[in-house]
N, C-alpha and C positions, 0 to 999 in steps of 0.2 A: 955284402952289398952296401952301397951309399948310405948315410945315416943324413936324412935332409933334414934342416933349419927351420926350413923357410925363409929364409934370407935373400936376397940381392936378388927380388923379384922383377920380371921386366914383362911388360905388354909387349905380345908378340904381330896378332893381328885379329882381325876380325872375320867372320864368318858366315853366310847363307847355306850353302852347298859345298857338300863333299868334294866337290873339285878343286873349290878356295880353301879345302883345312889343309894348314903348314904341314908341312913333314921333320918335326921336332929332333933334330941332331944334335950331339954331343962334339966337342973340338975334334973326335976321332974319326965322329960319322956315323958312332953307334945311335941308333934312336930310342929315344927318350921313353921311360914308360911315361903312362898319363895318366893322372886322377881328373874326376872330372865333379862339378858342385852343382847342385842341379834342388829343388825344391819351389814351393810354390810363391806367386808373384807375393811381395812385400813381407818376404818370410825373415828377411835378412842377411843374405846369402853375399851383397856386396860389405854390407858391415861385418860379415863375420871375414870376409876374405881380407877383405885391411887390417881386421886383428890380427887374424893369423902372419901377412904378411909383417904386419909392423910398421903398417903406414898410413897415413890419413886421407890419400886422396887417388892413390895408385887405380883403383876401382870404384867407378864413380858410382854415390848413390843416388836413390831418387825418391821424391816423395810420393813418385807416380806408380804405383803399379802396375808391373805390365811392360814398362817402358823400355826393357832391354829384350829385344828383338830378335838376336844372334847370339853365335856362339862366341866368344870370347876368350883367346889363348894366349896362355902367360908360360912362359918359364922360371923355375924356382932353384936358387940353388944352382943354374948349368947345369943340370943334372935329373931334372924333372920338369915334365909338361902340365901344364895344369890347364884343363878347359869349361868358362864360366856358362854351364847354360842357362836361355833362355827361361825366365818366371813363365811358371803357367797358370794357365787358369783364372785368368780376371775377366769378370762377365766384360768388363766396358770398353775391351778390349775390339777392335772390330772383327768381327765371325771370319770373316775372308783370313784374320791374320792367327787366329785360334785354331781356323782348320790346316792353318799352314804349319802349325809348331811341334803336331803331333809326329807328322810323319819327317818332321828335319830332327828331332830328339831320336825317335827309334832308330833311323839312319844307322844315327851317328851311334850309338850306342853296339847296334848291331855288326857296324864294319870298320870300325876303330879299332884296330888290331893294337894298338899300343896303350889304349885303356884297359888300366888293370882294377881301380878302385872307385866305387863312384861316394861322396858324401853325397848322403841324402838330409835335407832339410825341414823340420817340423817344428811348428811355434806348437811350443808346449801347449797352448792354451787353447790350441783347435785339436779338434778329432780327425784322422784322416780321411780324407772325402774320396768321391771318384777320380776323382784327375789324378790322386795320391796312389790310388791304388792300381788305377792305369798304367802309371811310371814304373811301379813297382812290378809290374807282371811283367813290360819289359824289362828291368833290370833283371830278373829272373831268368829269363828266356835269354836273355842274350850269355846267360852265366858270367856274371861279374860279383866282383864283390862289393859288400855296400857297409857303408859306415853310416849310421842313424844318428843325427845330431839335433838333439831338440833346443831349441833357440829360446830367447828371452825367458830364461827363469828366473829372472829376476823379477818378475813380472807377477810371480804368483810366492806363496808361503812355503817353507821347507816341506809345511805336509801335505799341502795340497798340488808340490813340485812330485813327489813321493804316488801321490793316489794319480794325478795327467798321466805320470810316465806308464803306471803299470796297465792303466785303460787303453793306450797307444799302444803299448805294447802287445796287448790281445789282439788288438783291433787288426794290426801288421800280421800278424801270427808267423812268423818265419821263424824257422830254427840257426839256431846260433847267431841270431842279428848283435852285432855288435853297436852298443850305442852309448851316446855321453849327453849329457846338460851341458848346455854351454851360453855365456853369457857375456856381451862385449862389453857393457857399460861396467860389470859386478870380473871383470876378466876372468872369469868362472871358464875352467877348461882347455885353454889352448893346447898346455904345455901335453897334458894329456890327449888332445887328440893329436897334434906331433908323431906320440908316440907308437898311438893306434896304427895312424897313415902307417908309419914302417913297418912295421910290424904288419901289415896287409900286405903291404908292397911286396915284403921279403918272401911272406905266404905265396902270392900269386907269382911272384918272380923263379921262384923254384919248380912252379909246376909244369 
């Protein structure tokens, strides 16, 4: 299987409804598998995806929480889809559009035949709440696989990076979660999660 980069990343389109998600090809016509980034509003999910891609504006950020609405599809590499979803969970968000996010995420998660991985998103420095665990029971249910990436360790002390992770880690309770620290300012983790991603890929790609 492909070994991806993350390199020579392109904005594909944007999204509301399963009827607008692209149908992600290869020069051949084979379709693409897809990871998807997914975590709570102002988690870092657009700064961590410029890192990983290696660019500074490819994914826009925002001081606003909340403020990414849809789903957001890049391909990576010609060779991989990648879909940015929607932040959830910001009270300030209007109710009408919080009741809308839950059932466009399950959707997509549940009839996305081409997602194989999903990164999941946690600022080390919060505990995971409902909405965390909501995502999480979907991601379960729909049997994917998920890669745990706790965000902004820079943010906290090697030891008290050491005592978040393993309290989150309870908290989550899943067997065999795979997860990394990872950190855009302190570039703590890319190359390793790189690795991870393939290494998932290749897991769910054989099965």
């Amino acid at each position: 299987m492909t070994k991806f980069a993350f390199k020579n990343p392109k904005f594909i389109t944007t999204a509301l409804k399963p009827v607008h998600y692209p149908e992600l090809r290869d020069t051949s016509g084979v379709v693409l598998p897809e990871i998807a980034v997914a975590g709570r509003s102002n988690v870092g999910k657009s700064s961590l995806l410029n890192n990983l891609f290696g660019t500074r504006a490819l994914v826009k950020t925002s001081s606003t929480p909340g403020k990414t609405q849809a789903l957001n599809f890049f391909t990576v590499d010609e060779g991989l889809g990648l879909c940015d979803l929607p932040g959830y969970g910001y009270a300030k968000v209007s109710k009408s559009e919080r009741v809308k996010w839950g059932p466009m995420i399950q959707r997509y998660l549940e009839e996305r035949k081409s997602l194989k991985v999903i990164l999941f998103l946690l600022d080390i420095r919060r505990m995971p709440n409902e909405d965390d665990r909501r995502f999480l029971d979907w991601v379960v249910g729909a049997n994917k696989a998920v890669i745990l990436i706790l965000t902004k360790v820079d943010k906290v002390n090697q030891t008290e990076r050491k005592k978040r992770t393993t309290k989150i880690l309870e908290a989550i309770n899943l067997e065999n979660l795979h997860y990394i620290q990872y950190s855009t300012t302190k570039k703590v983790g890319r190359q390793e999660l790189i690795k991870m991603v393939n290494e998932a890929l290749a897991d769910e790609m054989e099965e």
